[in-house]
PDB file of the backbone (N, CA, C, O) and the ligand in Angstrom, with CONECT records:
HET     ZN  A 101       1
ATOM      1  N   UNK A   1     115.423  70.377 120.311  1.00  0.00           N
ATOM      2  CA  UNK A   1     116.193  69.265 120.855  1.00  0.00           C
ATOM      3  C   UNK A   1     116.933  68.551 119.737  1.00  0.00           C
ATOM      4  O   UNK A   1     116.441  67.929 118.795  1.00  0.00           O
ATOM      5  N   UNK A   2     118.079  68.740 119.996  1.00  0.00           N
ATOM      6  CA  UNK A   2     119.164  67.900 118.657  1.00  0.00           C
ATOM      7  C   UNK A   2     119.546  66.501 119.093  1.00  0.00           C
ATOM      8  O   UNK A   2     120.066  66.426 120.206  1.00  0.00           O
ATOM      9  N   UNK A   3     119.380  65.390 118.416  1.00  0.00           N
ATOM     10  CA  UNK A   3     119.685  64.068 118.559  1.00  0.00           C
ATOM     11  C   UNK A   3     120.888  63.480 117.506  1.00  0.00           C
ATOM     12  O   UNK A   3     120.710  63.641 116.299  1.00  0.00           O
ATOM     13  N   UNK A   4     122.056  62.827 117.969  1.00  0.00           N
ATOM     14  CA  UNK A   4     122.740  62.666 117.028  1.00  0.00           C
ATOM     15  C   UNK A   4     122.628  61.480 115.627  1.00  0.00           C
ATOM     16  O   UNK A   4     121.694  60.690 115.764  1.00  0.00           O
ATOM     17  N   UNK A   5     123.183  61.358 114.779  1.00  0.00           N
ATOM     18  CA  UNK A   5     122.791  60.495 113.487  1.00  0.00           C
ATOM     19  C   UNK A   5     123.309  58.801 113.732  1.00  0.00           C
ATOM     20  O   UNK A   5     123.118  57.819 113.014  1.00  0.00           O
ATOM     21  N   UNK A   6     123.785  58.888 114.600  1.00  0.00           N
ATOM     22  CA  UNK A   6     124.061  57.072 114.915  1.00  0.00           C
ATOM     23  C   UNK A   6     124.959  56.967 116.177  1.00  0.00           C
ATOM     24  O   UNK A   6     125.968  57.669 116.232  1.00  0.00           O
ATOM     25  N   UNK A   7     124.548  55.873 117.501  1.00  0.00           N
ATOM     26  CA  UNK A   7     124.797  55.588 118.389  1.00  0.00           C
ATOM     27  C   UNK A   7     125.368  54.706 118.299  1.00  0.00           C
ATOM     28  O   UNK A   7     125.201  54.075 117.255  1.00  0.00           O
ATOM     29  N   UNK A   8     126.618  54.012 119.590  1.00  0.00           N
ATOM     30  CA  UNK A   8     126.790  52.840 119.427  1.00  0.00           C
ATOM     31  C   UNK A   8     125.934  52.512 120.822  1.00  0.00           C
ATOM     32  O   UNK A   8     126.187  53.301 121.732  1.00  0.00           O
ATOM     33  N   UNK A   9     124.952  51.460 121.135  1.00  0.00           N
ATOM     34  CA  UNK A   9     124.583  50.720 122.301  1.00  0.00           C
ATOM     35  C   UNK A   9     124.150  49.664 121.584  1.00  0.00           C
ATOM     36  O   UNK A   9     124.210  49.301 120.409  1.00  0.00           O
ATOM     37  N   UNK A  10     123.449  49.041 123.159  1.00  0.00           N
ATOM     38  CA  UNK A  10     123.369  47.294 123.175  1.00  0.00           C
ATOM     39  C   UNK A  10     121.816  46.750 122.539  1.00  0.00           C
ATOM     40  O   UNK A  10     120.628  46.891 122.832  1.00  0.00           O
ATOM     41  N   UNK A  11     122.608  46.070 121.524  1.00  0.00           N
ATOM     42  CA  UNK A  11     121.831  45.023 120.987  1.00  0.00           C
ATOM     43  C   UNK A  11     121.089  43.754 121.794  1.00  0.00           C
ATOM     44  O   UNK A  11     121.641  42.950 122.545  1.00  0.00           O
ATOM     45  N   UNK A  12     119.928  43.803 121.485  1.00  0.00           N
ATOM     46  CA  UNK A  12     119.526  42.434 122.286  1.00  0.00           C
ATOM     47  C   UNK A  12     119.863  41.270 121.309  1.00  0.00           C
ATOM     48  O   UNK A  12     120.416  40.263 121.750  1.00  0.00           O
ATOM     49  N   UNK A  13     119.610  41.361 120.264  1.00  0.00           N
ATOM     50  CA  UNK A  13     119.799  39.920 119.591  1.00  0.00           C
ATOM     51  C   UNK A  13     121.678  39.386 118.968  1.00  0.00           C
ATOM     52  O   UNK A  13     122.146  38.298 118.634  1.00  0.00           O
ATOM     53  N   UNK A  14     122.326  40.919 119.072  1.00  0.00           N
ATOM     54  CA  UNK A  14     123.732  40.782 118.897  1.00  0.00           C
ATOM     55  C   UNK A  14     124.289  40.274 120.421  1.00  0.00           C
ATOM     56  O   UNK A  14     125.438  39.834 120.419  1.00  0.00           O
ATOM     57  N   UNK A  15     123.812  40.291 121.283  1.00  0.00           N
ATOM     58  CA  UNK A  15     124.256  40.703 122.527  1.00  0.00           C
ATOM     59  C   UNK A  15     125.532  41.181 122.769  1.00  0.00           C
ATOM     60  O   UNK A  15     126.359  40.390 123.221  1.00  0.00           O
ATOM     61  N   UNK A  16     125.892  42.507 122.518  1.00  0.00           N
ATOM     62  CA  UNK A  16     126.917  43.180 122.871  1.00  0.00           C
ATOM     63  C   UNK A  16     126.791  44.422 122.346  1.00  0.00           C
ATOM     64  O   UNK A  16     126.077  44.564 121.353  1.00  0.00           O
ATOM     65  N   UNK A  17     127.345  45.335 122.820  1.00  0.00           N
ATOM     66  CA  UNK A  17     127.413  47.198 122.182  1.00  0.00           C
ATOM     67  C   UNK A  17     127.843  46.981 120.233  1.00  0.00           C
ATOM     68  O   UNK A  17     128.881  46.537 119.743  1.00  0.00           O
ATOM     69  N   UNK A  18     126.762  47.421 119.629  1.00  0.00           N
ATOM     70  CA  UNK A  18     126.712  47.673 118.208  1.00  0.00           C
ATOM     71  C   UNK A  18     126.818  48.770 117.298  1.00  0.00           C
ATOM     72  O   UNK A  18     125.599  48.627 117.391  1.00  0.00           O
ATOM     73  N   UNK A  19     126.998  49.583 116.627  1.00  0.00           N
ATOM     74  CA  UNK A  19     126.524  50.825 116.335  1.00  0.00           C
ATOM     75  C   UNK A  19     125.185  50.990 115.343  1.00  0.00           C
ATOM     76  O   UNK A  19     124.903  50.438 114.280  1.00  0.00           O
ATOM     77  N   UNK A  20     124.379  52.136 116.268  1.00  0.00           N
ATOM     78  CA  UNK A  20     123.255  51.661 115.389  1.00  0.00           C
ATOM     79  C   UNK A  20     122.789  53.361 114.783  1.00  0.00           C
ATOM     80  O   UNK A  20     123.136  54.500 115.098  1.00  0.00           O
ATOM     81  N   UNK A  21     121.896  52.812 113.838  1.00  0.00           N
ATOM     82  CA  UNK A  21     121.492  54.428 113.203  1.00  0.00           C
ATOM     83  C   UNK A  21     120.144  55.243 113.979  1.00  0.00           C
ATOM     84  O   UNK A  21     119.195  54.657 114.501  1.00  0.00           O
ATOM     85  N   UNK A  22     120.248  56.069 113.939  1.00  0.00           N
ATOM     86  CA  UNK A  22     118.784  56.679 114.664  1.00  0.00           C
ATOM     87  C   UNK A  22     117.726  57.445 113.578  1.00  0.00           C
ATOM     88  O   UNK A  22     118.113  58.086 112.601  1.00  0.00           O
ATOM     89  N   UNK A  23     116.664  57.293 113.864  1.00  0.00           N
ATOM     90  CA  UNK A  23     115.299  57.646 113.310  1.00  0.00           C
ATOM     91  C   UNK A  23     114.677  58.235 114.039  1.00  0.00           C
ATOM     92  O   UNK A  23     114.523  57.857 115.200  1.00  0.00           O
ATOM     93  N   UNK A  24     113.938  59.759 113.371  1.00  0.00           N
ATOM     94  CA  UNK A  24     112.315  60.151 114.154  1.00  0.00           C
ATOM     95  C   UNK A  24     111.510  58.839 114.342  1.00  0.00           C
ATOM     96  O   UNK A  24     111.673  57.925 113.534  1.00  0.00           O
ATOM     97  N   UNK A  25     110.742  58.725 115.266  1.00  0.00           N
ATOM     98  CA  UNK A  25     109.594  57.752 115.304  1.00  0.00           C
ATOM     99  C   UNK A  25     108.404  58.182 114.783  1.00  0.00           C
ATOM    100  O   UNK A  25     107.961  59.219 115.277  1.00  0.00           O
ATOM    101  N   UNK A  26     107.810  57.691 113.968  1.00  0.00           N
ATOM    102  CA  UNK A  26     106.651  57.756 113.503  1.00  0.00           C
ATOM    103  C   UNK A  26     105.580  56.869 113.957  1.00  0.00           C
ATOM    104  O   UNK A  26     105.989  55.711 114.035  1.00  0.00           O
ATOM    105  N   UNK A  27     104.266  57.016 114.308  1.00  0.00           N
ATOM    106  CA  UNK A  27     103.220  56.218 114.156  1.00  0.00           C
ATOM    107  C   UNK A  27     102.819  55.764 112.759  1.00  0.00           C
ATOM    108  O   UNK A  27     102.942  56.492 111.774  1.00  0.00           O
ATOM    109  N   UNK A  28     102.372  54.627 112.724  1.00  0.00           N
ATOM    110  CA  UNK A  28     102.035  54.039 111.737  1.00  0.00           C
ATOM    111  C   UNK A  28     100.388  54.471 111.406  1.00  0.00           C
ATOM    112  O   UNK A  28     100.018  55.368 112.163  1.00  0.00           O
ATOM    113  N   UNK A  29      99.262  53.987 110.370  1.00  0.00           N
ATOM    114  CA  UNK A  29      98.187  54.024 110.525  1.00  0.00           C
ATOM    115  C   UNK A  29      97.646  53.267 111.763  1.00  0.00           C
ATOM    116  O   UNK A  29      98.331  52.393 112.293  1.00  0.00           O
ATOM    117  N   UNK A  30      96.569  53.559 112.166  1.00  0.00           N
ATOM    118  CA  UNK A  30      95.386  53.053 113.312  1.00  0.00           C
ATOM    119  C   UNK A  30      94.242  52.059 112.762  1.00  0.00           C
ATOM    120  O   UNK A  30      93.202  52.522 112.292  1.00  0.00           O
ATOM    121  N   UNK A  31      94.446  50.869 112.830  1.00  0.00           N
ATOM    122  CA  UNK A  31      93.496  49.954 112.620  1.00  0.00           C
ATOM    123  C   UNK A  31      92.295  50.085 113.047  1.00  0.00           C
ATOM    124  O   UNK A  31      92.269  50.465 114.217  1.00  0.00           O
ATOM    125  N   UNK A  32      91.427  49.949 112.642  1.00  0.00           N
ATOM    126  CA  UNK A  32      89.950  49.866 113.368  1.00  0.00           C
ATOM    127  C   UNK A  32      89.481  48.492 113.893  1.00  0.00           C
ATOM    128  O   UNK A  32      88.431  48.469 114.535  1.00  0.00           O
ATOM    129  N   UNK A  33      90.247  47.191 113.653  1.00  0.00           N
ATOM    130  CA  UNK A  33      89.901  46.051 113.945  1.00  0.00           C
ATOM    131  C   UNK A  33      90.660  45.446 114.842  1.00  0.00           C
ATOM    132  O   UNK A  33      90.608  44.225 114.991  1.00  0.00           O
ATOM    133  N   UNK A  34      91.485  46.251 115.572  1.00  0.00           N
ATOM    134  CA  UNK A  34      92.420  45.706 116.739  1.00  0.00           C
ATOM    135  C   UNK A  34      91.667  45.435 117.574  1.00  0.00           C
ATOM    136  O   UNK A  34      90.647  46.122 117.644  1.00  0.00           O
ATOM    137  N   UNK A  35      91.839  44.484 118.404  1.00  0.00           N
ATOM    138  CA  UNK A  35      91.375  44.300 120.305  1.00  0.00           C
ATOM    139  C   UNK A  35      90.579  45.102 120.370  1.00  0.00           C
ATOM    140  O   UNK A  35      89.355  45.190 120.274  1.00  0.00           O
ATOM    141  N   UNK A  36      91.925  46.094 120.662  1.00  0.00           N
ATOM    142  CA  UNK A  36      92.002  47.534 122.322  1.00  0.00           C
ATOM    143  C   UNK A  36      90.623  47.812 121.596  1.00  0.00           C
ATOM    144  O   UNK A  36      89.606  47.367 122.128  1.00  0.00           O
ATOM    145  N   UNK A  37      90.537  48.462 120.512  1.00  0.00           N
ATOM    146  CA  UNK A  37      89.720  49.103 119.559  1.00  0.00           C
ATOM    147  C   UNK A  37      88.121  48.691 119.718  1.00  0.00           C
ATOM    148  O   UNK A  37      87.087  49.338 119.882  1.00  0.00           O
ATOM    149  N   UNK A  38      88.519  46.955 119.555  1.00  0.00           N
ATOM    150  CA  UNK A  38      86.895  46.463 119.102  1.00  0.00           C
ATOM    151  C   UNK A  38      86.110  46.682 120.586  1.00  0.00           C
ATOM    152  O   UNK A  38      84.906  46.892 120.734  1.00  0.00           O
ATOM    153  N   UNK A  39      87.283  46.557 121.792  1.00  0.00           N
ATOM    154  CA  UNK A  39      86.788  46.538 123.433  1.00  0.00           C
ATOM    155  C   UNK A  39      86.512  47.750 123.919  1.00  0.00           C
ATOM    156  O   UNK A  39      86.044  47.912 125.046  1.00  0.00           O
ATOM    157  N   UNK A  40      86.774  48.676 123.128  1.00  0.00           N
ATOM    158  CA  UNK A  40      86.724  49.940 123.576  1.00  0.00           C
ATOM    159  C   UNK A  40      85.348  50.395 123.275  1.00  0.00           C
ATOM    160  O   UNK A  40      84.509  50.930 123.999  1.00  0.00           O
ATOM    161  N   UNK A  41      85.314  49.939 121.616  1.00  0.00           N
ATOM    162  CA  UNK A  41      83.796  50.353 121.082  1.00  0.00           C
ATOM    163  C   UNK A  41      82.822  49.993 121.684  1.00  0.00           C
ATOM    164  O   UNK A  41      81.993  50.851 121.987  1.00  0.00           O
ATOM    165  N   UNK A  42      82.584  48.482 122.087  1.00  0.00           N
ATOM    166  CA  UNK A  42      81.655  47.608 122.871  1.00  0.00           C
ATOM    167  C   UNK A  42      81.560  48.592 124.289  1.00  0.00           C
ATOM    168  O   UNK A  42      80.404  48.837 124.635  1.00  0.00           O
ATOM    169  N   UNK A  43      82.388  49.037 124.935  1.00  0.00           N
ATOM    170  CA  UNK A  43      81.906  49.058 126.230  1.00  0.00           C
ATOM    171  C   UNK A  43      81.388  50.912 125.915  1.00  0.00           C
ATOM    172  O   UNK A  43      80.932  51.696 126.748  1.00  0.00           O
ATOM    173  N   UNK A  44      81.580  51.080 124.922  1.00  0.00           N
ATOM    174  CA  UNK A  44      80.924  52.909 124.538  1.00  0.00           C
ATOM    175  C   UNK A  44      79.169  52.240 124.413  1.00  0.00           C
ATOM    176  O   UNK A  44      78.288  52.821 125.047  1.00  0.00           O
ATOM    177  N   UNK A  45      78.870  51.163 123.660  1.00  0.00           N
ATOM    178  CA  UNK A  45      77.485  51.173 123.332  1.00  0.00           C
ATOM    179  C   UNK A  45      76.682  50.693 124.259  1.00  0.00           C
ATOM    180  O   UNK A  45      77.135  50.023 125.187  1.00  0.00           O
ATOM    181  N   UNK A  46      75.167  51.013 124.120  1.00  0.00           N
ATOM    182  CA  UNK A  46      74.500  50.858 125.232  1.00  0.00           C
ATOM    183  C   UNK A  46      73.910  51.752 125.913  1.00  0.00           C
ATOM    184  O   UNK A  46      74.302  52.859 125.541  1.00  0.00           O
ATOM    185  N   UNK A  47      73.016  51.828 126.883  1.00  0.00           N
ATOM    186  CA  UNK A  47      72.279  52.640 127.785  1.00  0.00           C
ATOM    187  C   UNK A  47      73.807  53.581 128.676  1.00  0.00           C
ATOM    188  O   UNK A  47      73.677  54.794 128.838  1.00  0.00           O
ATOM    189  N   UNK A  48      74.774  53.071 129.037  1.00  0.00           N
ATOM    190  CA  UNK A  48      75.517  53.446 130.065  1.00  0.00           C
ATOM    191  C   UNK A  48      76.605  54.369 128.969  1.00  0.00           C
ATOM    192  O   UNK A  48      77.085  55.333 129.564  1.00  0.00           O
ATOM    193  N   UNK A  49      76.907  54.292 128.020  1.00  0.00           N
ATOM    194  CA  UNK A  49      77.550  55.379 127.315  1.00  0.00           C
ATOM    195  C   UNK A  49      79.209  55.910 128.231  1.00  0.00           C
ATOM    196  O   UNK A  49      80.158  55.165 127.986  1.00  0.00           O
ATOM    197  N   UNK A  50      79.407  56.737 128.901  1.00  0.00           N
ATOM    198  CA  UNK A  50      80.621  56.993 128.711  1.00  0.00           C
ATOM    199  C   UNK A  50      80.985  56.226 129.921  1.00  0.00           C
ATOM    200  O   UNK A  50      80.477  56.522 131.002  1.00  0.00           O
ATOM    201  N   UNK A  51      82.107  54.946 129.768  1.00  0.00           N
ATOM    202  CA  UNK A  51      82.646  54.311 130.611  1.00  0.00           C
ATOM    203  C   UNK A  51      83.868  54.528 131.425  1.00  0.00           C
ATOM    204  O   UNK A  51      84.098  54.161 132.577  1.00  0.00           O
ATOM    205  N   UNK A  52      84.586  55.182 130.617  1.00  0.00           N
ATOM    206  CA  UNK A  52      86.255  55.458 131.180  1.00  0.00           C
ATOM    207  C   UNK A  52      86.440  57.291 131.659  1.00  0.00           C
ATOM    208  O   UNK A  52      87.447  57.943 131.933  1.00  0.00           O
ATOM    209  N   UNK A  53      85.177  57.619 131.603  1.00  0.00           N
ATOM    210  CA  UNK A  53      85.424  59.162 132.829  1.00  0.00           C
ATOM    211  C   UNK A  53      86.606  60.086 131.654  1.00  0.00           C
ATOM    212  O   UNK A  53      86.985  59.691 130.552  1.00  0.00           O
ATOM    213  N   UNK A  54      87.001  61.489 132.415  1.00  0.00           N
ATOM    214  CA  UNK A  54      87.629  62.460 131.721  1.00  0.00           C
ATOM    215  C   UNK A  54      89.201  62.422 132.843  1.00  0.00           C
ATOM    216  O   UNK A  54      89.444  62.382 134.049  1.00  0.00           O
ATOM    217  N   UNK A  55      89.563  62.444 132.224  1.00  0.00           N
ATOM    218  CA  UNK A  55      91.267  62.841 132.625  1.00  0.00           C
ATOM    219  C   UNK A  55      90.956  63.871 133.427  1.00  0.00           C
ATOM    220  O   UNK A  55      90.048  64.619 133.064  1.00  0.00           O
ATOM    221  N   UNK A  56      91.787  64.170 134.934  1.00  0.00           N
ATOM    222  CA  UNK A  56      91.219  65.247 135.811  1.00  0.00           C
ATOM    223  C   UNK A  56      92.941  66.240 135.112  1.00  0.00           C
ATOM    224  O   UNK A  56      92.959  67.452 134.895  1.00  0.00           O
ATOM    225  N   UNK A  57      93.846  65.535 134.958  1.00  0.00           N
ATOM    226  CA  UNK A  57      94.986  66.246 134.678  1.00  0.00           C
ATOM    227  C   UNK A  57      95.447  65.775 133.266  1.00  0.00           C
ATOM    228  O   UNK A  57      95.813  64.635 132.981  1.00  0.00           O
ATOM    229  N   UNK A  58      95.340  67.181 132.171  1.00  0.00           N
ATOM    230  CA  UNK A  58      95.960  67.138 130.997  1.00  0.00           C
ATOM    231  C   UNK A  58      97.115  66.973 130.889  1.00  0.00           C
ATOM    232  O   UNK A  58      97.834  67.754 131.513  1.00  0.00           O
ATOM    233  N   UNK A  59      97.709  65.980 130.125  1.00  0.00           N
ATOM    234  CA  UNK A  59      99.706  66.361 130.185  1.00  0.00           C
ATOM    235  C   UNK A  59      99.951  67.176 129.227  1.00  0.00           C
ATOM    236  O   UNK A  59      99.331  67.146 128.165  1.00  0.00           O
ATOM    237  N   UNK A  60     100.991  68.092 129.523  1.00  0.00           N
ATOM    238  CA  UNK A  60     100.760  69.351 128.302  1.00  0.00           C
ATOM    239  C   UNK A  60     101.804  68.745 127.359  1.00  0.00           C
ATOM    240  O   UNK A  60     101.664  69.256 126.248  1.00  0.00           O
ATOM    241  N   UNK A  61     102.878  67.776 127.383  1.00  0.00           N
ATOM    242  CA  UNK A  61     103.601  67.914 126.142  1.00  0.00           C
ATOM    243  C   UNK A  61     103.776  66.139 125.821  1.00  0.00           C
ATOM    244  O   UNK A  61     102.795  65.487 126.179  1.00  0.00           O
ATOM    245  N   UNK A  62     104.580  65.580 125.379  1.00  0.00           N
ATOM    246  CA  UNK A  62     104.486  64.542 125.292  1.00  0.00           C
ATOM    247  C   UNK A  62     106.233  63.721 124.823  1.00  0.00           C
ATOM    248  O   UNK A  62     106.665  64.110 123.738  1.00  0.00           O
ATOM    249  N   UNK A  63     106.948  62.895 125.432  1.00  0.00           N
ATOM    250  CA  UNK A  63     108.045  62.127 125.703  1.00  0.00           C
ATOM    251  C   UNK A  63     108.677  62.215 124.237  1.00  0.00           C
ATOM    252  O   UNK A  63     107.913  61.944 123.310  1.00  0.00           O
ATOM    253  N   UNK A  64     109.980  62.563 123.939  1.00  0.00           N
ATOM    254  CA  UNK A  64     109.758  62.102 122.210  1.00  0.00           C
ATOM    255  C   UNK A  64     111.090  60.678 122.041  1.00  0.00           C
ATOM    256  O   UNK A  64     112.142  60.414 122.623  1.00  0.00           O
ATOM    257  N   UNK A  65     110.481  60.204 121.182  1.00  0.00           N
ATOM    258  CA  UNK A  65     110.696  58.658 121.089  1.00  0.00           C
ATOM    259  C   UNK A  65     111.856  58.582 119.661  1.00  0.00           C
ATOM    260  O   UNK A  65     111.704  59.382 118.737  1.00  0.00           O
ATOM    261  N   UNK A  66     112.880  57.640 119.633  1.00  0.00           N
ATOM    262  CA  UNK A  66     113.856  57.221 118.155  1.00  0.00           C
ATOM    263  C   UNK A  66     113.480  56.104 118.035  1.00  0.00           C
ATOM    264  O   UNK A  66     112.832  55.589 118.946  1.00  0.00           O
ATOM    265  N   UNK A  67     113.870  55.198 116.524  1.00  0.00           N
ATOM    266  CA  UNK A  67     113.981  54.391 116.465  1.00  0.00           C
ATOM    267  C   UNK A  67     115.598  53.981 116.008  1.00  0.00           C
ATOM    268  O   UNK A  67     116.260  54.527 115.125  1.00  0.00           O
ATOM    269  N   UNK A  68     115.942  53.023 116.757  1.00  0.00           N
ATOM    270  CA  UNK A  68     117.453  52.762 116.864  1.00  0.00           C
ATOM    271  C   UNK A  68     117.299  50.890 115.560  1.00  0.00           C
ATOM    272  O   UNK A  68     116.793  49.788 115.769  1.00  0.00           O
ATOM    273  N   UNK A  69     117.805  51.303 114.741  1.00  0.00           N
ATOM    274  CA  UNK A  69     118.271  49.846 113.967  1.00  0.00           C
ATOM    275  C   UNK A  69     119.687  49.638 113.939  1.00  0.00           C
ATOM    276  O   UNK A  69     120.365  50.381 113.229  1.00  0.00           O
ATOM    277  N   UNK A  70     120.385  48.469 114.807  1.00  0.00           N
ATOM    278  CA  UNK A  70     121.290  47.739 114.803  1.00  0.00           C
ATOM    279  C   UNK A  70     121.419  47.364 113.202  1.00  0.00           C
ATOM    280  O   UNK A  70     120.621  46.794 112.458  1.00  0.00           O
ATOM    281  N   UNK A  71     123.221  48.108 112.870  1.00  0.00           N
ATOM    282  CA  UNK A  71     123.642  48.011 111.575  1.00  0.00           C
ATOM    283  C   UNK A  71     124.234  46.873 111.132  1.00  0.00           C
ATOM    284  O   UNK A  71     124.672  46.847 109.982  1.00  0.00           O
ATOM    285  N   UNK A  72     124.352  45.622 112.074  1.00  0.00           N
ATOM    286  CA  UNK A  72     124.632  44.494 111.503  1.00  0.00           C
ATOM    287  C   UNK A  72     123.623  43.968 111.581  1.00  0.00           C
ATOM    288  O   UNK A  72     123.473  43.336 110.535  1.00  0.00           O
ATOM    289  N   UNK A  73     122.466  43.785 112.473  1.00  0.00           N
ATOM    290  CA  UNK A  73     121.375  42.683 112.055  1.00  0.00           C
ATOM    291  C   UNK A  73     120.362  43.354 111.572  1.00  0.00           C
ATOM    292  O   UNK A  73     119.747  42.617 110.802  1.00  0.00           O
ATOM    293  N   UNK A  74     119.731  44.729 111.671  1.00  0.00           N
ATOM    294  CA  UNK A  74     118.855  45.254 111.536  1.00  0.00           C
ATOM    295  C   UNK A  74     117.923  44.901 112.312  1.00  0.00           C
ATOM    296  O   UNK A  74     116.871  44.609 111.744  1.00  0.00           O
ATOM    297  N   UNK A  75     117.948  44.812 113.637  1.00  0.00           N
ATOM    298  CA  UNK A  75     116.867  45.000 114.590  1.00  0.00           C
ATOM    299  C   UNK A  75     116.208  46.090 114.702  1.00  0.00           C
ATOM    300  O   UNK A  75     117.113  46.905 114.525  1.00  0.00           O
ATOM    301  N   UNK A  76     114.951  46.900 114.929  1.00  0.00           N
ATOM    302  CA  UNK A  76     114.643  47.569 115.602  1.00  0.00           C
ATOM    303  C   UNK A  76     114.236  48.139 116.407  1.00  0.00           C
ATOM    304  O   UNK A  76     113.054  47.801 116.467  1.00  0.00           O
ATOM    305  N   UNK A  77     114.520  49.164 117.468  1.00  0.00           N
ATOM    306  CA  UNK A  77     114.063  49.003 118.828  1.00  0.00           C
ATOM    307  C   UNK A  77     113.596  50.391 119.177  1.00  0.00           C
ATOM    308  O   UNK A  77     114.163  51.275 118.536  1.00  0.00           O
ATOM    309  N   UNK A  78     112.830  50.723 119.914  1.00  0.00           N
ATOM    310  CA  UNK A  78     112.247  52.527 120.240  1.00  0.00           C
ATOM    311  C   UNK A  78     113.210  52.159 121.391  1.00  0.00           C
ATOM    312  O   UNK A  78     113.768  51.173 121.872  1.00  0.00           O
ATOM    313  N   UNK A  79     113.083  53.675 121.595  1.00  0.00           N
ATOM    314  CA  UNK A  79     113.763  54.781 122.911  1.00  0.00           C
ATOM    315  C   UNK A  79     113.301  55.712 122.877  1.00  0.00           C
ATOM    316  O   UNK A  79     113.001  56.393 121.896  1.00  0.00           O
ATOM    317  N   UNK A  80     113.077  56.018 124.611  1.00  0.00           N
ATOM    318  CA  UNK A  80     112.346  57.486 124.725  1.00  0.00           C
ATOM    319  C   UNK A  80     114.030  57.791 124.842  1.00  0.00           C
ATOM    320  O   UNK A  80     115.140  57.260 124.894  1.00  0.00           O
ATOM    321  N   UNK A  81     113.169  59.301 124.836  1.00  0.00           N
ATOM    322  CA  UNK A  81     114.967  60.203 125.494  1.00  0.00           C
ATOM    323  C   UNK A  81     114.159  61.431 126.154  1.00  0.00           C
ATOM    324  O   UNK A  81     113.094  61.917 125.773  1.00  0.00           O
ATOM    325  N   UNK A  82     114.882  61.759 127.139  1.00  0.00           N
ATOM    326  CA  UNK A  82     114.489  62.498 128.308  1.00  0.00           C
ATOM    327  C   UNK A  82     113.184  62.311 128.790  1.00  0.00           C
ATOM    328  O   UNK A  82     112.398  61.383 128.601  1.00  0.00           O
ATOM    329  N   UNK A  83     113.057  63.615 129.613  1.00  0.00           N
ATOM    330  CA  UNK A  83     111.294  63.618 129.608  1.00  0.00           C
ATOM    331  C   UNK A  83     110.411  64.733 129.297  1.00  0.00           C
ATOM    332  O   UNK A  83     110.899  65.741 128.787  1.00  0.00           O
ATOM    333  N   UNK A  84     109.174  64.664 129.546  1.00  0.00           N
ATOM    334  CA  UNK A  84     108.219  65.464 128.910  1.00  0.00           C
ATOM    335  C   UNK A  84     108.796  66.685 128.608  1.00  0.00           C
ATOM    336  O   UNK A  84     109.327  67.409 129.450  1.00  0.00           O
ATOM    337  N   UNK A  85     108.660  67.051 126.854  1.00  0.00           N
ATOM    338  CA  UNK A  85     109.354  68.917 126.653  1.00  0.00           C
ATOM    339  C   UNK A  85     107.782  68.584 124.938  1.00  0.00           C
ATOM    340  O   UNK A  85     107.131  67.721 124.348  1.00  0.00           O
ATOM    341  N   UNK A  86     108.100  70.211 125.026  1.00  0.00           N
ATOM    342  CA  UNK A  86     107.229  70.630 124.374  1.00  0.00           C
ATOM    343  C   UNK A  86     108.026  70.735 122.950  1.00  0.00           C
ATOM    344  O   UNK A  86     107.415  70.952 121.904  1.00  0.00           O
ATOM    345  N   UNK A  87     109.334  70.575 122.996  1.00  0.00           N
ATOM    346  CA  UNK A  87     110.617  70.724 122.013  1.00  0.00           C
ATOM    347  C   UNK A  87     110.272  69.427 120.536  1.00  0.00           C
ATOM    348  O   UNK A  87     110.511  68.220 120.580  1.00  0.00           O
ATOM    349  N   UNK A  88     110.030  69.740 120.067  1.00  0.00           N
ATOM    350  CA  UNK A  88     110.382  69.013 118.539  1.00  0.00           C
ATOM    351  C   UNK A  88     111.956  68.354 118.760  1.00  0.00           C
ATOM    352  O   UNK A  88     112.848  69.085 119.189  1.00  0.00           O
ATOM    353  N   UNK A  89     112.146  67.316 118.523  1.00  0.00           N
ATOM    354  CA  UNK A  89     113.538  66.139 118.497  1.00  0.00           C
ATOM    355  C   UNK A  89     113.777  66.093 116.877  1.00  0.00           C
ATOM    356  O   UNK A  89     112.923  65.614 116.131  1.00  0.00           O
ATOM    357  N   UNK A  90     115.428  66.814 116.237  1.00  0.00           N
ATOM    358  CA  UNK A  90     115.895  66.981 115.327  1.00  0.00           C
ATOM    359  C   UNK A  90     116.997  65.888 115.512  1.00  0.00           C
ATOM    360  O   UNK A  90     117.521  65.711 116.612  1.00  0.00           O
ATOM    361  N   UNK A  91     117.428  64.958 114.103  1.00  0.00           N
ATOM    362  CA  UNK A  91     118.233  64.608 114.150  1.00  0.00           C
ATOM    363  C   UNK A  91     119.296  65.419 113.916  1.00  0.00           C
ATOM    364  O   UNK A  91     118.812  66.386 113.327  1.00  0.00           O
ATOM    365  N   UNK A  92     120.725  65.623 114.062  1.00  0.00           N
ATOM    366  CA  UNK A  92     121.911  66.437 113.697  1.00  0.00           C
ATOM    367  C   UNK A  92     122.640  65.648 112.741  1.00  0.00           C
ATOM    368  O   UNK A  92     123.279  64.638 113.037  1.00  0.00           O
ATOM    369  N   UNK A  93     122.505  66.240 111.338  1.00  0.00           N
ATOM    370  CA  UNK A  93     123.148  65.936 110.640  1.00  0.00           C
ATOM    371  C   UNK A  93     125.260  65.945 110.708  1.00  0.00           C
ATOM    372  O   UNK A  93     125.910  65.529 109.749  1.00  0.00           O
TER     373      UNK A  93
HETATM  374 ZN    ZN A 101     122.141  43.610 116.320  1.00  0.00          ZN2+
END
């Protein structure tokens, strides 16, 4: 899947069509001291052990996501693009 090297769309904080650059999205590291994290652990311990059950349906591939930064303010904002493909998302030089 080829994605091109800079879009023009709409800025929320410019409010109006901007041109902006595009990025792979990356995850960052995973905290161990977040919320979701600390609530998740708590409700694993204990006599009752597995709380949230097994997924009855695997999704086999997963959405792939840019990050768009507005070249006058430097906002940044994700976007999915299309839907579920098993395809690796290349920028086009
Ligand atoms: Zn902007």
């Amino acid at each position: 899947m080829n994605f091109v090297r800079e879009i023009n769309t709409y800025c929320s904080k410019c409010n109006k069509h901007t041109p902006h650059t595009v990025k792979l999205y990356s995850k960052g590291p995973m905290s161990g001291l977040k919320i979701g994290n600390r609530r998740a652990v708590r409700k694993r311990t204990g006599y009752i052990g597995k709380v949230k059950g097994k997924a009855a349906v695997k999704k086999l591939a997963k959405r792939q996501k840019v990050m768009l930064s507005c070249k006058q303010c430097k906002l940044v904002t994700e976007r999915v693009i299309g839907s579920r493909t098993k395809k690796k998302l290349e920028i086009k030089s």
